[in-house]
C-alpha positions in Angstrom: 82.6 126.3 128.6 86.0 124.6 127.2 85.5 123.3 123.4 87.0 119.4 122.7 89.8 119.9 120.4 89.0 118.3 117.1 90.7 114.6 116.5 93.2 113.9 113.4 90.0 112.2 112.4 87.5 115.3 112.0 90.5 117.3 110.9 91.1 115.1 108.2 87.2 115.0 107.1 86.8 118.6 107.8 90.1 119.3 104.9 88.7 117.4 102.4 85.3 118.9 102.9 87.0 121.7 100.4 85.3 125.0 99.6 83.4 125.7 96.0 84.5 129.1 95.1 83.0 128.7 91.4 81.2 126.2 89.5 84.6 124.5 88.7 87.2 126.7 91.4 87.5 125.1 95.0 89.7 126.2 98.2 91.1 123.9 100.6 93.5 124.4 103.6 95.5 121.9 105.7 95.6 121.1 109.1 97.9 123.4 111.2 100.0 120.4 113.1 103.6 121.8 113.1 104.2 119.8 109.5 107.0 121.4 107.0 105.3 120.9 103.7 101.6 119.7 103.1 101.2 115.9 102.9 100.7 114.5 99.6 98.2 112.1 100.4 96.2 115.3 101.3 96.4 116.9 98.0 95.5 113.7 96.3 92.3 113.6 98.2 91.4 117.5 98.0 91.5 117.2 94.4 90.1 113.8 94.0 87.3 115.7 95.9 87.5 119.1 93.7 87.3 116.8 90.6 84.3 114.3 91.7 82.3 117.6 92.9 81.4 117.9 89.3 80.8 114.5 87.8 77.3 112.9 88.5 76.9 110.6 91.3 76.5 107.2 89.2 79.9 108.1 88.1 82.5 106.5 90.8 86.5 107.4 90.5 88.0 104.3 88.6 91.3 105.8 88.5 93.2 108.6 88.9 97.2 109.9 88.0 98.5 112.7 89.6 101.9 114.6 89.8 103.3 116.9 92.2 105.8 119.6 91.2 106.4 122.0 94.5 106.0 121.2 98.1 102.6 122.7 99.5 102.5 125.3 102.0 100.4 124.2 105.3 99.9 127.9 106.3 98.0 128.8 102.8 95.0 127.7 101.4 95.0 125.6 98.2 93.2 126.2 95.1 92.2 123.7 93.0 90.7 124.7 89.5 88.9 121.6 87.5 89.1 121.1 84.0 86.0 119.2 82.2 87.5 117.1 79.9 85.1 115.0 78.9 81.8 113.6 79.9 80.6 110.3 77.7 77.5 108.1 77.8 80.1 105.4 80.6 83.3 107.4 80.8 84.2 111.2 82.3 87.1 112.7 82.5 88.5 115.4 84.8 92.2 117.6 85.2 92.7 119.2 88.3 95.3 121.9 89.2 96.5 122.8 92.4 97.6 126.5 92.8 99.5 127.6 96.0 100.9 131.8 95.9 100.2 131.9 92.2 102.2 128.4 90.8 101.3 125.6 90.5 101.9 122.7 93.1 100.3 119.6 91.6 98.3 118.4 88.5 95.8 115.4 88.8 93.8 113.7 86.0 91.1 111.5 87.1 88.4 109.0 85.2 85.2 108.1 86.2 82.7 105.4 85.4 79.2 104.1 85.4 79.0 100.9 87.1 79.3 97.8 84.6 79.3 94.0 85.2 82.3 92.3 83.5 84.7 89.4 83.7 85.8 89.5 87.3 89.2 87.9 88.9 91.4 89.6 91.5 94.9 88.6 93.2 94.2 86.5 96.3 94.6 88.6 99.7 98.8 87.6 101.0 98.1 85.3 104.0 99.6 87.6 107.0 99.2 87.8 110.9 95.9 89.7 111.5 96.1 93.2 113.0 94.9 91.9 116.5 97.5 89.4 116.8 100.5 92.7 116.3 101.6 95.1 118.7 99.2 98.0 119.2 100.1 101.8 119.4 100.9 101.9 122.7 102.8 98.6 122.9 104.9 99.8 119.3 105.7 102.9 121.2 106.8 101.6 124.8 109.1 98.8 122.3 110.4 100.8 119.7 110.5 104.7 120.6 113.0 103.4 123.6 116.0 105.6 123.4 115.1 106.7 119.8 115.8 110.0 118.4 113.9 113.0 119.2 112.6 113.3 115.1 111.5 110.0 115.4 109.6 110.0 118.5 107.8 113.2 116.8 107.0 111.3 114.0 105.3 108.3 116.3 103.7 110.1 119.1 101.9 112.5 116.5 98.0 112.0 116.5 97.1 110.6 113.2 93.8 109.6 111.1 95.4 106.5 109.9 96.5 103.7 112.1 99.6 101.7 110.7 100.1 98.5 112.2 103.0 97.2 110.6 103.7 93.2 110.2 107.8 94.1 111.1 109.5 96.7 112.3 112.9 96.0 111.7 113.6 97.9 108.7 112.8 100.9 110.9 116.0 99.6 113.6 118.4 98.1 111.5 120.2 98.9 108.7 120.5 96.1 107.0 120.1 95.3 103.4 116.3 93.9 103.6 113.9 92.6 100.5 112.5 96.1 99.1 108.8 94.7 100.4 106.8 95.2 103.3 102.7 94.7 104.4 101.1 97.2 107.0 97.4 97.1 108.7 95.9 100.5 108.1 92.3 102.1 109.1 91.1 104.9 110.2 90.9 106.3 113.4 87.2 107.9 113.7 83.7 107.0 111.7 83.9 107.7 107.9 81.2 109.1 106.1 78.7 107.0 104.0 79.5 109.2 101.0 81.2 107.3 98.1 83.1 110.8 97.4 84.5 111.0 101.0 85.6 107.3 100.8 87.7 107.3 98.1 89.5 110.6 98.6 90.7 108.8 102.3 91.3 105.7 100.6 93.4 107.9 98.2 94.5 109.9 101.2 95.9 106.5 102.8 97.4 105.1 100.1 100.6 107.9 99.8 101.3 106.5 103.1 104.5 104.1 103.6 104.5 103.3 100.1 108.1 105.3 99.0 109.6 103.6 102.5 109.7 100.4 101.0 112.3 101.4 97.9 114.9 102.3 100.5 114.5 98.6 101.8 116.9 97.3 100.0 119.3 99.9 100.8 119.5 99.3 104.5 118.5 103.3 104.7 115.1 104.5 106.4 113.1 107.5 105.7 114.0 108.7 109.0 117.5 109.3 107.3 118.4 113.2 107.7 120.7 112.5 104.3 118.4 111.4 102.5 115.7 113.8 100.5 112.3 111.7 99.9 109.4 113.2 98.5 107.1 111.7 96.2 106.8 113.0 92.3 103.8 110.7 91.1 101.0 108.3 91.9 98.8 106.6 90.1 95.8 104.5 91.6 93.1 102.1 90.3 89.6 101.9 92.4 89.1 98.2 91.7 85.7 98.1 94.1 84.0 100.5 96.9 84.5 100.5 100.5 83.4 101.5 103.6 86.7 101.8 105.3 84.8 100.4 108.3 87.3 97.6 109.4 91.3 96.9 108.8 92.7 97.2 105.3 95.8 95.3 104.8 98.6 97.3 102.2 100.9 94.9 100.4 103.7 96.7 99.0 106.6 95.9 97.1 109.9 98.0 95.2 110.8 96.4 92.2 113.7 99.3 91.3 115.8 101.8 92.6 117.6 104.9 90.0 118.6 108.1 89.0 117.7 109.8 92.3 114.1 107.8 92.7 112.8 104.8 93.6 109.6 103.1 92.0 107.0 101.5 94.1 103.7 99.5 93.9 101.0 98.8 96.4 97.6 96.4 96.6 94.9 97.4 99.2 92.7 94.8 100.5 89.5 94.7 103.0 90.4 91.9 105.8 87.3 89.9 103.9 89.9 89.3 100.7 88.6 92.1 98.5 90.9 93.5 96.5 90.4 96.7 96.3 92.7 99.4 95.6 96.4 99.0 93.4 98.8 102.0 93.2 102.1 102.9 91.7 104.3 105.6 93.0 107.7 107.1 91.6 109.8 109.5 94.6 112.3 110.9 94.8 115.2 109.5 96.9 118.4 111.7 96.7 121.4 111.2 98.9 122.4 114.8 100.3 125.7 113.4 101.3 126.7 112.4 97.9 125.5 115.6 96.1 
């Protein structure tokens, strides 16, 4: 009897469903789909994971800062050895190491909190086209894969766990000089978990996605550029209030410079009902091979 090949979706659960070695050591691998390096959204999640597997469960993320300092290997598994920093009467606080053939590939240190009431006010959700009214998938693929090269049709026709629906394509065809700012539609494509834990390690998972494309806006350059080198070297991320991830979430994003080899971005996620949600900051690297 043939066995259903597991979607992106359960492949993406069934990696951040990580492995407790020791009280504090944990092992995670990566899905094996032809991919160079391991995604960094990926090792954000594991280790958000690793790290909230040993902080109580009235304690949810509230924010997390993370750097990465070697490309991951998808072919090895990952371990990812938590540090108790502290544990208060509100406040705990957790470091995170991920070790790949002996070095280490990326630090994370992460804080989480009772629940609290408090002054409350967010930024209004940006008034955009909603994700029904944009092409889907297969309408963004039959328009835009059209005569497009054979990396970038890869890229596209891959099976992912995230659905991006962006609200313009152009700075993907044109290289123009466009404002450094852009706003996708993202959700995921299977059931998510009703586990707090889960939730925010895919929201976390989600959130290292299309966020450096938007420095090279201004630029007229795409990350589909084989001269360029992108990669990210930080992210930073606020949990602002929980969510299901059962619907749409809309990304607002937005480049406010450029530099020394890297570009500095910031996103807000919001639930299609105006929640505010998520905000993150992200610093990659963006070096022009053809000038080095």
């Amino acid at each position: 009897m043939s066995r259903t090949a597991p979607t992106a979706m359960e492949q993406l659960l069934s990696s951040l469903d990580i492995e407790r070695l020791e009280q504090d050591l944990f092992r995670g691998t990566s899905p094996q789909v032809g991919w160079q390096r391991v995604f960094g959204g990926q090792v954000i999640g594991q280790a958000l994971v690793a790290a909230q597997r040993t902080i109580t469960a009235d304690r949810p993320v509230h924010s997390l800062h993370a750097y990465f300092m070697r490309p991951g290997d998808p072919a090895a598994p990952i371990i990812y050895e938590v540090d108790r920093i502290r544990d208060g009467l509100s406040f705990a606080t957790r470091s995170v190491v991920a070790i790949q053939h002996g070095k280490a590939i990326f630090s994370l240190s992460a804080s989480f909190q009772k629940a609290e009431e408090g002054l409350e006010y967010q930024d209004p959700i940006p008034a955009v086209a909603q994700p029904q009214d944009l092409p889907g998938k297969e309408e963004m693929r039959e328009a835009f894969l059209a005569g497009a090269p054979d990396h970038i049709r890869s890229y596209w026709e891959r099976e992912r766990p995230i659905e991006v629906r962006p609200l313009s394509l152009e700075h993907y065809i044109s290289d123009q000089k466009l404002e450094p700012q852009q706003k996708v539609w993202v959700r995921t494509t299977g059931p998510v978990p009703d586990d707090h834990i889960i939730q925010a390690a895919i929201l976390a998972y989600l959130s290292d996605m299309t966020l450096l494309d938007t420095a090279l806006f201004a630029h007229g350059r795409s990350v589909f550029d084989r001269e360029l080198q992108v990669a990210s070297l930080d992210h930073a991320m606020w949990f602002h209030r929980p969510s299901k991830l059962d619907d749409w979430l809309l990304y607002s994003m937005d480049s406010p410079n450029t530099n020394g080899a890297r570009g500095f971005t910031r996103g807000s996620l919001y639930q299609r009902d105006g929640r505010l949600i998520a905000s993150v900051a992200q610093e990659g690297l963006i070096r022009d091979r053809a000038k080095a």
